[in-house]
C-alpha positions in Angstrom: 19.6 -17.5 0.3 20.6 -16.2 -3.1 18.1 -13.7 -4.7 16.9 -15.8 -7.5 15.8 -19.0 -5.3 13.7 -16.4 -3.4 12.3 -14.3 -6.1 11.3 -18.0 -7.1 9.7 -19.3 -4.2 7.8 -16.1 -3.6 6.4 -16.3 -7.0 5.8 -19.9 -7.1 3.1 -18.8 -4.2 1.7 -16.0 -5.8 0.6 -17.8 -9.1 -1.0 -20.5 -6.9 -2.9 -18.1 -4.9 -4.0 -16.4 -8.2 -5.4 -19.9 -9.6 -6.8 -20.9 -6.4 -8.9 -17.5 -6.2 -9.7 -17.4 -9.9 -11.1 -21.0 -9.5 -13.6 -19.4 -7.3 -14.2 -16.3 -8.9 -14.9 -18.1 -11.9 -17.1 -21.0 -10.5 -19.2 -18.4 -8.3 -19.9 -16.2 -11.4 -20.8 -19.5 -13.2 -23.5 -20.1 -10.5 -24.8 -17.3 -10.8 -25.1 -16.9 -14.5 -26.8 -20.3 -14.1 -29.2 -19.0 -11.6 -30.1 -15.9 -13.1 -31.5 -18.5 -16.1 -28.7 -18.1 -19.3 -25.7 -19.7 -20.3 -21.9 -19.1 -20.2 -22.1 -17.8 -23.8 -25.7 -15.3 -23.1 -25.2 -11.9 -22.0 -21.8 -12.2 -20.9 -21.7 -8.3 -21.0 -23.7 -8.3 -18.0 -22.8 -11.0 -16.3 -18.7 -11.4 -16.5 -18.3 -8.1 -17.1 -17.5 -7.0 -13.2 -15.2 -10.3 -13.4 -13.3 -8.9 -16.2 -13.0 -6.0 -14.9 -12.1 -6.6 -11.3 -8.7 -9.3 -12.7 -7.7 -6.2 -15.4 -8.8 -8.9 -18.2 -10.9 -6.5 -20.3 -8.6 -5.5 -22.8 -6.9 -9.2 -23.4 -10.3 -10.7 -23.3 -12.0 -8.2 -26.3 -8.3 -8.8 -28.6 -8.8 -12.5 -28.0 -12.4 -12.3 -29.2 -11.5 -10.1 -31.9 -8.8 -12.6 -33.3 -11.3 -15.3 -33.0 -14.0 -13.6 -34.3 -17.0 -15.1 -32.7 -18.0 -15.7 -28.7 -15.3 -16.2 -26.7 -16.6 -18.0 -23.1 -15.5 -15.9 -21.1 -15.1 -18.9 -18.2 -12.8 -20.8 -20.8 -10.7 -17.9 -21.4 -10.0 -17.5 -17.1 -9.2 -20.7 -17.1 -7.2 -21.9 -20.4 -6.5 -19.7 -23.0 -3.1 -19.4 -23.7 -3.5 -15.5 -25.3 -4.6 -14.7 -20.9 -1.6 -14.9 -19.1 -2.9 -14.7 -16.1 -5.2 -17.5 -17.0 -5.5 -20.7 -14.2 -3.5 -22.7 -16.2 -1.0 -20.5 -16.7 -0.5 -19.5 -13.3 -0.1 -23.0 -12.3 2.3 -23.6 -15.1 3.8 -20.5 -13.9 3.7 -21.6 -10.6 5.3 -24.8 -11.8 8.7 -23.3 -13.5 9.4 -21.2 -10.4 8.9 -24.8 -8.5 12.0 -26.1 -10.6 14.1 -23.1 -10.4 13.9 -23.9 -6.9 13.7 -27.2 -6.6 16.2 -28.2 -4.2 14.2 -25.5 -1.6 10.9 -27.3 -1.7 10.4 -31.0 -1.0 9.4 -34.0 -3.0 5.8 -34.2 -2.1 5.0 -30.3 -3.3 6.9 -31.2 -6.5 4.7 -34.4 -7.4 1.9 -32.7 -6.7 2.4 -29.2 -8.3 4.1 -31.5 -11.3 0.6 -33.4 -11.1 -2.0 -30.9 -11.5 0.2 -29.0 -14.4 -0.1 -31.9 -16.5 -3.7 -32.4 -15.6 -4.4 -29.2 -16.8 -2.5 -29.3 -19.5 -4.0 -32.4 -20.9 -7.1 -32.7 -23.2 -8.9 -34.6 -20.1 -9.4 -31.0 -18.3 -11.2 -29.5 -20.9 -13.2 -32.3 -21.0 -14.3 -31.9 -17.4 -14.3 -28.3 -18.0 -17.4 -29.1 -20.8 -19.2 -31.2 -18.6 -18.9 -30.7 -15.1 -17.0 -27.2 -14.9 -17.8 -27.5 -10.8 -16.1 -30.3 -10.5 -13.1 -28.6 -12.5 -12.8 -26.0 -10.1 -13.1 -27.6 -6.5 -10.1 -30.1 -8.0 -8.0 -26.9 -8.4 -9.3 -25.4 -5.4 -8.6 -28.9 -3.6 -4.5 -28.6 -4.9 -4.5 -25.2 -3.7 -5.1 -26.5 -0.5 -3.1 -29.4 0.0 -0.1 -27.7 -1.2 -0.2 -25.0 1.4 -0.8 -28.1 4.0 2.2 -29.7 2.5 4.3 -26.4 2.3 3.6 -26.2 6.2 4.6 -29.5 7.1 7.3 -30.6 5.0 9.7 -27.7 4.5 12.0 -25.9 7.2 10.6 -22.8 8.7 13.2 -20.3 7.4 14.0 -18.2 4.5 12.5 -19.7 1.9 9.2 -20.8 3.5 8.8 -16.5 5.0 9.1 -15.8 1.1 6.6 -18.2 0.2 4.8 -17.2 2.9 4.8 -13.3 1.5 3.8 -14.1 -1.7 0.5 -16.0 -0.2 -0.8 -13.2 1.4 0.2 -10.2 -0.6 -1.7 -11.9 -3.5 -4.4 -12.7 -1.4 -4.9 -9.0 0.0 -5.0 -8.1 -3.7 -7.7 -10.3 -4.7 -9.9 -10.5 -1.9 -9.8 -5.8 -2.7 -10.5 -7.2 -6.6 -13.8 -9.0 -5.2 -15.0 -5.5 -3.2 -13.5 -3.7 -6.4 -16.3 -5.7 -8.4 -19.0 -5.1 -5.6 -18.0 -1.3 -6.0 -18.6 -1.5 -9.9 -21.8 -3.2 -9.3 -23.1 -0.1 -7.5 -25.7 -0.8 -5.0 -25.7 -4.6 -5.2 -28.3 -6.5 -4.0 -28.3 -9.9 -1.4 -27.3 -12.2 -3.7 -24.3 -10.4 -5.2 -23.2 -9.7 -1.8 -23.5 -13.6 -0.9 -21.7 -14.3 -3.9 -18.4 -11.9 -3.2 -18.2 -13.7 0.6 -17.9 -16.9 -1.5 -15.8 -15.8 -3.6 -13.5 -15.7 -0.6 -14.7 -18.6 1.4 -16.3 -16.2 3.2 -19.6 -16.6 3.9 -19.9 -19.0 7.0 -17.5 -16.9 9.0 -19.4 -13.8 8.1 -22.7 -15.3 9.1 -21.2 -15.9 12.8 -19.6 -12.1 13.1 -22.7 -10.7 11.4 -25.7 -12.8 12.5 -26.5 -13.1 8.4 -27.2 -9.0 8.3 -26.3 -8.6 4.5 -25.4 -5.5 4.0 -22.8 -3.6 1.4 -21.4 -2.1 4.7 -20.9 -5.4 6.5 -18.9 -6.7 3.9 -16.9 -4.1 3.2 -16.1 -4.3 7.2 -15.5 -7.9 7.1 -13.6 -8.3 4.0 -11.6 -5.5 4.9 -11.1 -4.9 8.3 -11.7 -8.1 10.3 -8.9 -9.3 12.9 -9.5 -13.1 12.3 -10.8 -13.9 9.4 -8.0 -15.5 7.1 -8.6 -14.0 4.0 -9.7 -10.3 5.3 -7.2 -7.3 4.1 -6.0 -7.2 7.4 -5.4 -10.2 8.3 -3.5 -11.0 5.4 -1.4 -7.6 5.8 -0.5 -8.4 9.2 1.0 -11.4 7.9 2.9 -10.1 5.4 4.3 -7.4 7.6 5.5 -10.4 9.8 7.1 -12.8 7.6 9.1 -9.5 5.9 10.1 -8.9 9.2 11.2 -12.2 9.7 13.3 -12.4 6.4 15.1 -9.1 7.3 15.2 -10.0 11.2 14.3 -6.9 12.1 12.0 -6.3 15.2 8.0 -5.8 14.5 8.0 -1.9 15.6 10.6 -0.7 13.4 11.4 -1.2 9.5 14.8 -1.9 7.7 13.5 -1.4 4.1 10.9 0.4 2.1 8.7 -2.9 1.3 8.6 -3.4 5.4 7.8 0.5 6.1 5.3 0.9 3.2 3.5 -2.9 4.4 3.6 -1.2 7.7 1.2 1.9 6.1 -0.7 -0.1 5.0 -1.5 -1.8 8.3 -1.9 1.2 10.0 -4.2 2.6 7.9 -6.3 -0.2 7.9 -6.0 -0.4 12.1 -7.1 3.3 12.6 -9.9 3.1 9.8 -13.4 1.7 9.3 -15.9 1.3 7.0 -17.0 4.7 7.2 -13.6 5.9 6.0 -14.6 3.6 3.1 -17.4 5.4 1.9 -16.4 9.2 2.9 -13.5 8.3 0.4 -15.3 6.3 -2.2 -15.5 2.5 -2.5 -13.5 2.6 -5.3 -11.3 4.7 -4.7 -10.4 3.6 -1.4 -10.2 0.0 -3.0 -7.7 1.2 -5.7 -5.2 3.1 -3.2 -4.7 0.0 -1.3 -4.6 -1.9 -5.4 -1.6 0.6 -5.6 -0.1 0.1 -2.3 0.1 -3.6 -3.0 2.0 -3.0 -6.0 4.6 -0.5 -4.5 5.5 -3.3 -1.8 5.7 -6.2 -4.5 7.7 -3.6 -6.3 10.4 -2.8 -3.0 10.2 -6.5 -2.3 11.5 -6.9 -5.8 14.0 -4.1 -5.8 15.0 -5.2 -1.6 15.5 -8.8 -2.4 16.2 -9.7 -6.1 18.0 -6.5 -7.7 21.4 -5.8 -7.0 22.1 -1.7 -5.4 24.3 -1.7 -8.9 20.9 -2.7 -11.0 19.0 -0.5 -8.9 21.0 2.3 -9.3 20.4 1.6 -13.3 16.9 0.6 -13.4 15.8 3.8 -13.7 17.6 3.8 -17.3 16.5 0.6 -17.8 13.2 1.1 -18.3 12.4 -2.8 -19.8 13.2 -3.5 -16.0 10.1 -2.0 -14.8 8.1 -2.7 -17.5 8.5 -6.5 -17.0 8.1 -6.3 -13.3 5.2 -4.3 -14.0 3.6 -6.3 -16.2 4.3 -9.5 -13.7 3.2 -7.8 -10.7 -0.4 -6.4 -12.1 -3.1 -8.5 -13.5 -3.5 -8.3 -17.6 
């Protein structure tokens, strides 16, 4: 498979993991702005604040608002300014131009469909669902998300392409299920509702009330989100996947690594096997949190260098420093 088609396919599925999980990052912090009593536009210090910090959109976020020199809803700017570009619609449209760089790799229902919710949220119609039934907004992205990860599984050919797609899914989604703990961490000491709110914001919370008999606790979570065996979206699930499918691509057996993305994916693992939650907080939430935010990058980073750069552009990359930059700035959320 040539390098580009890859690099595209294995983006295509990161974007759409990032919309899909910033469609319910958003719409969980919209109910609970709602329940505490205030609106998207009151106190958004308070209340969006951990969101803004937990997706690295702080910075972005305050220039925007500067430039436009009033409130800036901070749920409109997740979801379609143009000045985030790690914004829903961008990812999708993102997600979208890596679709058509690879077109002939993916088949014709993913294209109508990821063609179909691009120009939906492109068009003046979102927004106006956005204003008056934001929910509805979000479970429509959420419900794409969905189907196109069915229709990835059962219309494509197992190989290559579909472990690279595969890849990009669930290194994305290790990063921002440790972005919801990250915001849990900057909370403090939160309190049941908070904790409710990050197990939703991973579709969660029913499968943690079967492992954990509903025992809310900033330990349980941690544990679940982290460290459960079966639960899709846990850290180590996810990692265990990815570890797979680059062992697939490279065909090299599970117990052994050919490149630096498989070996570093493979620390990862193992630290996560031979841990618990009381490694957590000996460490440091945080701090434990933003180790693992660092190893994600270095394997996106060696994926990058293994599969897309040529050894003569790797060789130079270190004088080429727009190289990095750029994949950087791609790899890390603004």
């Amino acid at each position: 498979m040539l390098s580009r088609v890859a690099n595209s396919l294995y983006w295509l599925s990161r974007y759409l993991e990032r919309a899909e999980n910033l469609a319910r990052l958003v719409d969980v912090n919209r109910h609970d702005a709602l329940d505490a009593g205030v609106t998207l536009k009151e106190d958004s210090e308070s209340l969006w604040r951990p969101l803004l910090y937990a997706t690295c959109s702080e910075e972005i976020y305050n220039e925007a608002k500067s430039a436009k020199l009033e409130d800036l809803d901070v749920g409109w700017f997740i979801t379609f300014s143009p000045s985030n570009p790690d914004s829903i619609c961008q990812s999708v449209a993102q997600a979208r131009e890596n679709a058509r760089m690879a077109r002939d790799q993916i088949s014709e229902e993913m294209w109508l469909e990821l063609n179909s919710i691009h120009l939906f949220l492109q068009s003046a119609k979102a927004e106006r669902l956005w204003r008056r039934q934001p929910e509805s907004l979000y479970r429509e992205i959420i419900k794409f998300c969905l189907l196109f990860e069915g229709l990835i599984d059962a219309t494509i050919l197992r190989d290559e392409g579909w472990n690279f797609i595969q890849a990009g899914k669930y290194l994305e989604r290790a990063d921002k299920t440790t972005r919801v703990l990250d915001m849990l961490a900057f909370m403090g000491d939160p309190d049941r509702g908070k904790l409710a709110s990050a197990l939703r914001s991973c579709s969660g919370f029913s499968a943690f009330r079967d492992e954990f008999r509903g025992d809310f606790t900033s330990r349980n979570v941690m544990s679940f989100l982290l460290f459960s065996q079966s639960f899709p979206r846990s850290v180590r699930f996810c990692l265990r996947q990815l570890d797979r499918h680059l062992h697939a691509i490279s065909g090299t057996p599970e117990d052994a690594y050919s490149n630096e993305a498989e070996r570093l994916t493979g620390s990862a693992l193992a630290q996560l096997n031979f841990s618990s939650v009381e490694n957590v907080w000996a460490i440091g939430q945080h701090q434990y949190i933003d180790s693992m935010q660092k190893q994600f990058n270095d394997i996106g980073q060696n994926i990058f260098e293994t599969y897309v750069l040529l050894p003569s552009e790797i060789r130079s990359v270190t004088r080429q420093e727009g190289w990095q930059l750029q994949w950087q700035q791609q790899q890390q959320q603004q």
